[in-house]
Each structure stands twice: as structure tokens, then as C-alpha cells.
C-alpha positions in Angstrom: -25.2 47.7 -38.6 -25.6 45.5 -35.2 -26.4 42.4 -35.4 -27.4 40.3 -31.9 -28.0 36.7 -31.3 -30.3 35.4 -28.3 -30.6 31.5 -27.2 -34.1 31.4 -25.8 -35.8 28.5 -24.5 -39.0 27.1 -25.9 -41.5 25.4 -23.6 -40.4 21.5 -25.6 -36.6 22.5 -24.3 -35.2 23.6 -27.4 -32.9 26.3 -27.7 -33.7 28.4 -30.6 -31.8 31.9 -32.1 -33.0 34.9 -32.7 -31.8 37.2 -34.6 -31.7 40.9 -33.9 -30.6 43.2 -36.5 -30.5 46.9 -36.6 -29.4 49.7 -38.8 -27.8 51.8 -36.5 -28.1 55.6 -37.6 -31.8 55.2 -38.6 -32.1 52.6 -35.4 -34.3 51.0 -37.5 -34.6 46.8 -36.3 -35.9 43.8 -37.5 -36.5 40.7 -35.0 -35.8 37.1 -36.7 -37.8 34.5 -35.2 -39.0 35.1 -31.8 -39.3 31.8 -30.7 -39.7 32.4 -26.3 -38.6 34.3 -23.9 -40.0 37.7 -25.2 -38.6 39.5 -22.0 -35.2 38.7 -23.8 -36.0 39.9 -26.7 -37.8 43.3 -25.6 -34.5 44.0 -22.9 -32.2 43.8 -25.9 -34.4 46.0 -27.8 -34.4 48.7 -25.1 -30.6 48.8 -24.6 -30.8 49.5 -28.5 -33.2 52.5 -28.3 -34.9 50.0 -31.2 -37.6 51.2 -33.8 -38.8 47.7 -34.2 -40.3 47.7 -38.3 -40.2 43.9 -38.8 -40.7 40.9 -37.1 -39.4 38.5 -40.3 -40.2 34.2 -39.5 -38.1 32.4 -41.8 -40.6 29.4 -41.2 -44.3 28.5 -39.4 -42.7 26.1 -36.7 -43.5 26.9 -33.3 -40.2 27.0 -31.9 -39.8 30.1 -34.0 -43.2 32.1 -33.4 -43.6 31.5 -30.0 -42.9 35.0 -28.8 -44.5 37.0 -31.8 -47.9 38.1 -30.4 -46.5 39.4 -27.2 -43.1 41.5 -29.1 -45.6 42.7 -31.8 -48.6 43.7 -28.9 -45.4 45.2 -26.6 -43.2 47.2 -29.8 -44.9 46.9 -32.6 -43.2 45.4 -36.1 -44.8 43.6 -39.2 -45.4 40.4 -39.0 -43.6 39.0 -42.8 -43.6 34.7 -43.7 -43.4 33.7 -47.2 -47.0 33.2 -48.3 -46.6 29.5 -48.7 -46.0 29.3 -44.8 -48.9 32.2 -43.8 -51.3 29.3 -43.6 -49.1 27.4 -40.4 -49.4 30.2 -38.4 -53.0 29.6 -37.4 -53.0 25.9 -38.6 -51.1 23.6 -35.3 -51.0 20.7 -37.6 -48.7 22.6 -40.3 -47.2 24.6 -37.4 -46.6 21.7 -34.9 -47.5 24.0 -31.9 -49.8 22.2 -29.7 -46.8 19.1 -30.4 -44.4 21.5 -29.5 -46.4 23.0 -25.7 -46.6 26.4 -27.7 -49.5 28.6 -28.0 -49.7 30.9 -31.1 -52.1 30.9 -33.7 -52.3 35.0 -35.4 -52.2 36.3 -39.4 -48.8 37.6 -41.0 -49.2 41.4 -41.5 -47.5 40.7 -45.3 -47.2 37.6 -47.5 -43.4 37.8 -49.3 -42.5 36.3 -52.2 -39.1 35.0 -53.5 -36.6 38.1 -54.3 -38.2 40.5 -52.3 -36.2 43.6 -51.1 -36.7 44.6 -47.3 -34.8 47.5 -45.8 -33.3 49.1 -42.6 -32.0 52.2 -43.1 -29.7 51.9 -46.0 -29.6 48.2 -45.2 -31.0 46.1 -47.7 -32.1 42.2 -47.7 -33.2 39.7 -49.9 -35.6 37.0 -49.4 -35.3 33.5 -50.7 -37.5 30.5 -50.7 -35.9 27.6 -49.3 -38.4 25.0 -49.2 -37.3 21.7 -48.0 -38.3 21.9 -44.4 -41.4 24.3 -45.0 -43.0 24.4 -48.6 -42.7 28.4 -47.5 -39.7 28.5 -45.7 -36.9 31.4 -46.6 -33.7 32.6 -45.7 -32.9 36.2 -45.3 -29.4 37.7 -47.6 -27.7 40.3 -46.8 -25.1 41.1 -49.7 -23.5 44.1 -48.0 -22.9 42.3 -45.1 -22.2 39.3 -46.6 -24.2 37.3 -44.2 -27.3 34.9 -44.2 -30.5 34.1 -41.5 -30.6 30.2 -42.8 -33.9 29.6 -40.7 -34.1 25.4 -40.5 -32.8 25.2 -43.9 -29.1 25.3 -43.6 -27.4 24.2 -40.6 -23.5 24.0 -39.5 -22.7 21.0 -40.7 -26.1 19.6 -41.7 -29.4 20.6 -42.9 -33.0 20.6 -41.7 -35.2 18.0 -40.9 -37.9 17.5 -44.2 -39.7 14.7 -42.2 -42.3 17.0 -41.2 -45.5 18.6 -42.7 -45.3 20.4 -46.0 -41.3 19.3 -46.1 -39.2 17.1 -48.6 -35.5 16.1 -49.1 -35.7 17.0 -52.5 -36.5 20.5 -52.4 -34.2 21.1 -49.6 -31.3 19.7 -51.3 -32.6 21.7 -54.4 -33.0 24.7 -52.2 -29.6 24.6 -50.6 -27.2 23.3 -53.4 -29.2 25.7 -56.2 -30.0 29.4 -53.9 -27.4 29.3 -51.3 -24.1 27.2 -52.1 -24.1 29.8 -55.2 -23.5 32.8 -53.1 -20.3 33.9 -51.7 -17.8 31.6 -50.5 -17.0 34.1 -47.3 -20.9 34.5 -46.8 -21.7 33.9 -43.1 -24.6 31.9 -42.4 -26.6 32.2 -39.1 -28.9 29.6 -38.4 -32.0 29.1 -36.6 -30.4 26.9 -34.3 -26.7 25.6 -33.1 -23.5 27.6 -33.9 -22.8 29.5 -37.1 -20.5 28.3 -40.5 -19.6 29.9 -43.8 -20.7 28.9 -47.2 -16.9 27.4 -48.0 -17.6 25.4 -45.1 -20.6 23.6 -46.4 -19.8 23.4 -49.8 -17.6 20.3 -50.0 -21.4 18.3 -48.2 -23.4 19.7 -50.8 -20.6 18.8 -54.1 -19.8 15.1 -52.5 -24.1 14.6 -53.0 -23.8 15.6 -56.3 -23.8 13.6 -59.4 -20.0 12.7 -60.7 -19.3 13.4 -64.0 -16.7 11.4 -65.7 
């Protein structure tokens, strides 16, 4: 398997990752939110001799769709968002683009639900449904691998912001202490922004916000 991070710069001057992943022998890929600089995105692509099949948004945020209409018109891909979050994509208000200087507004090719299977190749990852920051946002587990795409729900450190439409502290927290401090302690967790951590590393956040029993 390859797996490539690119930084690109959104028009509000906000670095965002994306996430390029590939199953080498069938060169099957997968794109993980193309937030700008499509150019970057494609050139990677080409070095890989890439099939694109997916382009996966963990969330409706602008910052991370900026790019999708262009990559999917240039190399194909389904478009896949949880179906909670297949409503921001043409809806700016739930999406925050005109806030944000982006202009997107298209339909999901596929609606996913939690536990979904997607695969590359032999490669095989699980969706789940992290709201919190997004009533529809996800994060993207790969169990062979032992890694996870944590979108905006899980940062190094911290966790997303649940100030804005459709989010909420409690179902974050719910999200993040009940479907993803439960995996693996050696799970590596790439997230949609900022540097990556491990599970083990979060953990002792997560436990201290828990309820002490005597």
C-alpha cells in the first residue's frame, strides 16, 4: 500500500491534507479530501500511474471539497460523504463555502452509511460516523494497516471545532471516546489538518473527561 500526504492551500489560507492512498499491485487509488490545489493532487496521481476509484470527503466543509469537481472532471473517481453530509455539498450555509472564498456546490455519486466496507485492491476500509463537527461526518479505518483518516474529528492533541452548523460537543466527544479511542492503541491517526498522533497518544485527554468512579 502507498499512502501520500499533500498540504494544499485553500483560498481562506488554511492548510488542509489530503490523503492519497493506493493499493499498489491493482494501482487502484482513492483521494481523501481534495480541498485546493488540484494540480497537486493530479501530479502525484500521475507519478503513481493512479486508477483513481474514489474520491471519499470525510466532511461537507469547504476546505475539504474545494478541489472535487475539477480531480473528478480531470480522472474520474466516485464522489462518497456519509448521507447525513450529502446535503452540505450544494447547501453553502451547511458547507460554509462562500464564508470560506470556495466555490463548490455538486451531488455525491454514493451516500455511505456507518460500517461500510470500501476496497482497493485487497485493501479494505471501514467507514465510521463521527458526528460532532458534521451531523455526517466519518473517519475512514484501515485495520490492516492499522491507520485512520480522522477528517475534523480527531486532531493531534485536540478535537474539532462543533461550533458550526449541524455540529455539537456532545456527539463529538461521544463520537471520539465511544468509535475511535476503542481501536488499537498503535492505530495511527491522520488528520484533516496539522501533524499526525496515535490512539495511545490521545487516550489519557479523552479518560481525564470522563466520569471518576470511586
Amino acid at each position: 500500500m502507498i499512502l501520500k500526504r499533500i498540504r494544499v492551500l485553500t483560498p481562506y489560507g488554511m492548510y488542509t491534507n489530503v490523503y492519497i492512498i493506493q493499493d499498489e499491485d491493482s494501482k487502484e487509488t482513492m483521494v481523501v479530501d481534495p480541498g485546493a490545489e488540484v494540480e497537486k493532487i493530479i501530479e502525484m496521481l500521475d507519478i503513481l500511474n493512479a486508477n483513481l476509484k474514489y474520491i471519499y470527503l470525510t466532511h461537507c466543509h469547504g476546505d475539504h471539497i474545494g478541489a472535487v469537481s475539477e480531480l473528478q472532471k480531470r480522472k474520474g473517481g466516485k464522489i462518497l460523504i456519509h448521507r447525513f453530509d450529502a446535503e452540505g455539498l450544494t447547501n453553502p450555509d451547511i458547507s460554509l463555502t462562500n464564508y470560506l472564498g470556495i466555490d463548490a456546490s455538486f451531488e455525491p455519486d454514493s451516500r455511505l452509511n456507518d460500517g461500510d466496507l470500501l476496497h482497493l485492491g485487497n485493501i479494505e476500509f471501514k467507514v465510521i460516523h463521527t458526528p460532532g463537527h458534521t451531523k455526517g461526518g466519518t473517519c475512514l479505518y484501515c485495520e490492516k494497516e492499522g491507520f485512520l483518516i480522522s477528517g475534523d474529528t480527531l486532531f493531534c492533541g485536540t478535537w474539532g471545532r462543533t461550533d458550526l452548523p449541524t455540529g455539537g460537543l456532545e456527539d463529538i466527544m461521544d463520537s471520539i471516546t465511544k468509535k475511535l479511542m476503542v481501536l488499537p492503541a498503535k492505530t495511527i491517526v491522520y488528520p484533516g489538518h496539522g501533524k499526525s498522533t496515535m490512539i495511545r497518544e490521545e487516550r489519557p485527554i479523552y479518560l481525564e473527561l470522563k466520569p471518576k468512579i470511586d
